[in-house]
C-alpha positions as CSV (number, residue, x, y, z in Angstrom):
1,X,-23.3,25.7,21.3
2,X,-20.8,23.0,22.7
3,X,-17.3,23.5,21.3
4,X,-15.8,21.4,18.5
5,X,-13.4,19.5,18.4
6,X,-12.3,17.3,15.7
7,X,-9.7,14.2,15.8
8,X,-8.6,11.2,14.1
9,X,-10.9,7.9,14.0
10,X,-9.2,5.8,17.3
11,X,-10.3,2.5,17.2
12,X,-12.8,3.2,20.5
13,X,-14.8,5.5,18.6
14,X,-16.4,2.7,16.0
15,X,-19.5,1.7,17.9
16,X,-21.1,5.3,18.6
17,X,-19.5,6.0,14.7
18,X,-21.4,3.1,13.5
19,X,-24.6,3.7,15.5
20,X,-24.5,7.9,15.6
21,X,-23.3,8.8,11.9
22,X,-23.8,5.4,9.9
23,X,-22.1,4.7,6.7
24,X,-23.1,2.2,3.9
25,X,-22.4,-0.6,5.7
26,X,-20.4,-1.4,9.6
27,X,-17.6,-2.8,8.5
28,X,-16.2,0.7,6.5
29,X,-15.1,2.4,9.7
30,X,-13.0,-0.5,10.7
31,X,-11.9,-0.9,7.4
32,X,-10.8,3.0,6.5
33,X,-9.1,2.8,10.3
34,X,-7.0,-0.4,9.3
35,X,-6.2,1.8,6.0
36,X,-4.9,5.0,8.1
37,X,-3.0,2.9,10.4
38,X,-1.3,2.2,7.1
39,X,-0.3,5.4,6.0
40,X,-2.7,5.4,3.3
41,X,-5.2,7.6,4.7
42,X,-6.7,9.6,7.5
43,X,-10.3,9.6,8.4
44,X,-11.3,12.4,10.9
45,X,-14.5,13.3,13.1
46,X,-16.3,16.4,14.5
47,X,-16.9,15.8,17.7
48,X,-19.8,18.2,19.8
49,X,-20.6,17.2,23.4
50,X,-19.1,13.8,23.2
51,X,-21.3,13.2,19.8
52,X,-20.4,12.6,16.5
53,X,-21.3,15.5,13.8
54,X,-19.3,15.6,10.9
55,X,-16.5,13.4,9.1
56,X,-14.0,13.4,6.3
57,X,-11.3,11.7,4.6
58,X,-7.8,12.6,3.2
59,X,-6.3,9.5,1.3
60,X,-2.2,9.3,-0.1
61,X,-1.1,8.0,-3.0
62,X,-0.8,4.6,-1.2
63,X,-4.4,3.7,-1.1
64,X,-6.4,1.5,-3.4
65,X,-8.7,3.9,-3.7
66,X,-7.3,6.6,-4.9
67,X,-8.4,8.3,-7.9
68,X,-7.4,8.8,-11.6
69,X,-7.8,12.4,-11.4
70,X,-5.8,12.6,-7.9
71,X,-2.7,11.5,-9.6
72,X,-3.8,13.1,-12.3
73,X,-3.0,16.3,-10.5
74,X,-0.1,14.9,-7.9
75,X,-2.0,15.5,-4.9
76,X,-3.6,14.3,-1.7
77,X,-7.6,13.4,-1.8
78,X,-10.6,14.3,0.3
79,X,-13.2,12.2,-0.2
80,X,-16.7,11.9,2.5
81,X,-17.1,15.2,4.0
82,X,-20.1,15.5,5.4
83,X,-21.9,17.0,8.6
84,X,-25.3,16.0,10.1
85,X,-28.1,18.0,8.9
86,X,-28.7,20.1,11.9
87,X,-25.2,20.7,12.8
88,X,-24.5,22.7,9.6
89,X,-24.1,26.3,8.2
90,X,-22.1,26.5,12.0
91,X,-18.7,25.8,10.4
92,X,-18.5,22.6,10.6
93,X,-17.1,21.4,7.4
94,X,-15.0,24.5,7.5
95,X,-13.0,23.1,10.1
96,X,-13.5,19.4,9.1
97,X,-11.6,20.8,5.5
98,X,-9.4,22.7,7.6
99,X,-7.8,19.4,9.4
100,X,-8.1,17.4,6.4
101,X,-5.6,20.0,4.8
102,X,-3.3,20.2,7.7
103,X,-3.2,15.8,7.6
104,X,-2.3,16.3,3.9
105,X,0.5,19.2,4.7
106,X,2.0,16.6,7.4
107,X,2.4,14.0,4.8
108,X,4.2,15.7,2.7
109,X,1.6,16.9,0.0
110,X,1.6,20.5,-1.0
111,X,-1.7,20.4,-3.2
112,X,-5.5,19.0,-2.5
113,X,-7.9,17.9,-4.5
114,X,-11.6,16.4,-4.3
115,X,-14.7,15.9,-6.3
116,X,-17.7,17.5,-6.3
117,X,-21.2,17.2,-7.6
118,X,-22.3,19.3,-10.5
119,X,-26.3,18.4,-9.2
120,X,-27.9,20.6,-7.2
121,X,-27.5,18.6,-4.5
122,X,-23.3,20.1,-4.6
123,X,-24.1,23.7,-4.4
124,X,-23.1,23.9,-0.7
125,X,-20.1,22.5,-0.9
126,X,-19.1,24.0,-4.3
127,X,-20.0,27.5,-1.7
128,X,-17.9,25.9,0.7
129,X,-14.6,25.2,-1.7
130,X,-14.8,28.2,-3.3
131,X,-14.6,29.9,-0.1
132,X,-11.7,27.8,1.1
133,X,-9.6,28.8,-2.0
134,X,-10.2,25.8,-4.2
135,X,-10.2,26.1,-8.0
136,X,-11.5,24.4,-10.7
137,X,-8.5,21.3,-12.4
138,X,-10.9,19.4,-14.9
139,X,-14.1,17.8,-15.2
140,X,-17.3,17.5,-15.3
141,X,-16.7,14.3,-16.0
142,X,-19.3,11.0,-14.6
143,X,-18.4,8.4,-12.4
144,X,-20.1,5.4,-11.0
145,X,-19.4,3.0,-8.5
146,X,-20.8,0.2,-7.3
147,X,-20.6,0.0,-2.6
148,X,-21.4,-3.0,-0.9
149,X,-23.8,-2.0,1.6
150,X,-25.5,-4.0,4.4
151,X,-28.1,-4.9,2.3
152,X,-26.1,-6.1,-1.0
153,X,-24.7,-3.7,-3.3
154,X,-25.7,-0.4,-4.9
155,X,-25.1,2.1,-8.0
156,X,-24.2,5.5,-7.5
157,X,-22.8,7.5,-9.7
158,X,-22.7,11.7,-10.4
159,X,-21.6,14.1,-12.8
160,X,-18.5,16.0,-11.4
161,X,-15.7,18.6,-11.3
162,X,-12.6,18.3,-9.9
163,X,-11.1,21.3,-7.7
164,X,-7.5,21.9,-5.9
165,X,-6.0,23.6,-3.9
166,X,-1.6,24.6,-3.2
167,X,-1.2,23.7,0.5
C-alpha cells in the first residue's frame, strides 16, 4: 500500500477533487477553499499515489456555517469526513481526524466537536470517535438541510449526537 499523505485543499487540486471524490455539486470545493483562505475553515485531503481517498473539514467560529451546537459547546467543528469505500478500515479517517485536530489546535481551539448519525449507517464512525477519545455533549437531536446540488436541490436530514473532544 502507497503511503498517505494528507494536506490542505490548494487551489490546483479542484479538477481531479471534482472528478475523483465528487461532492454535491462542483462549485463546493471552490467555494469551501475561498472560505479557508478566509480563516473560517480548513478543508483537507488523503492523498494515496497522487489520488484522492479521503476528505474532511474543520470550520471556526467565523464561518456561516457553523453550528448551534458548536458554539453551543465553544469549540472547533468537523464536518464531511469521509474515505472512499475501498480505501477504508486502513486508517484513513484516523489520520484524516488526526490533522483536522491539529488545524483546530493551530487556531487556537482547545475542544472539538462533530455530529454523528444515530442510523446505522454511523456505527463506524461512532467506532472510530470513540476510539479517538470523543465523548458524548448532547443530542440526539434531528436536523435537516436543504444542498443545492447539480441537479436542483435536495433534503437530507438525520437523527444525531453530538460528541467532543479537549485538544
Amino acid at each position: 500500500m502507497a503511503e498517505i499523505a494528507v494536506r490542505r485543499i490548494g487551489k490546483g487540486d479542484l479538477e481531479t477533487l471534482n472528478r475523483e471524490l465528487p461532492l454535491w455539486n462542483v462549485g463546493e470545493y471552490a467555494r469551501r477553499l475561498q472560505a479557508q483562505d478566509r480563516v473560517q475553515m480548513v478543508q483537507v485531503i488523503a492523498w494515496q499515489a497522487e489520488r484522492p481517498i479521503g476528505r474532511g473539514m474543520v470550520l471556526f467560529p467565523e464561518h456561516e456555517e457553523y453550528s448551534t451546537s458548536a458554539e453551543w459547546e465553544r469549540c472547533a467543528e468537523v464536518r464531511d469526513v469521509s474515505v472512499l469505500e475501498a480505501s477504508r478500515r486502513r486508517g484513513v479517517a484516523t489520520t484524516l481526524m488526526r490533522a483536522l485536530e491539529d488545524e483546530a489546535r493551530a487556531a487556537g481551539h482547545t475542544r472539538i466537536g462533530l455530529s454523528v448519525s444515530l442510523g446505522e449507517e454511523g456505527e463506524a464512525a461512532r467506532a472510530l470517535y470513540a476510539r479517538l477519545g470523543y465523548r458524548h455533549a448532547h443530542g440526539p437531536f434531528v436536523t435537516s438541510i436543504d444542498l443545492e446540488g447539480d441537479d436542483g436541490a435536495f433534503a437530507v436530514g438525520a437523527v444525531l449526537d453530538y460528541l467532543i473532544r479537549d485538544l
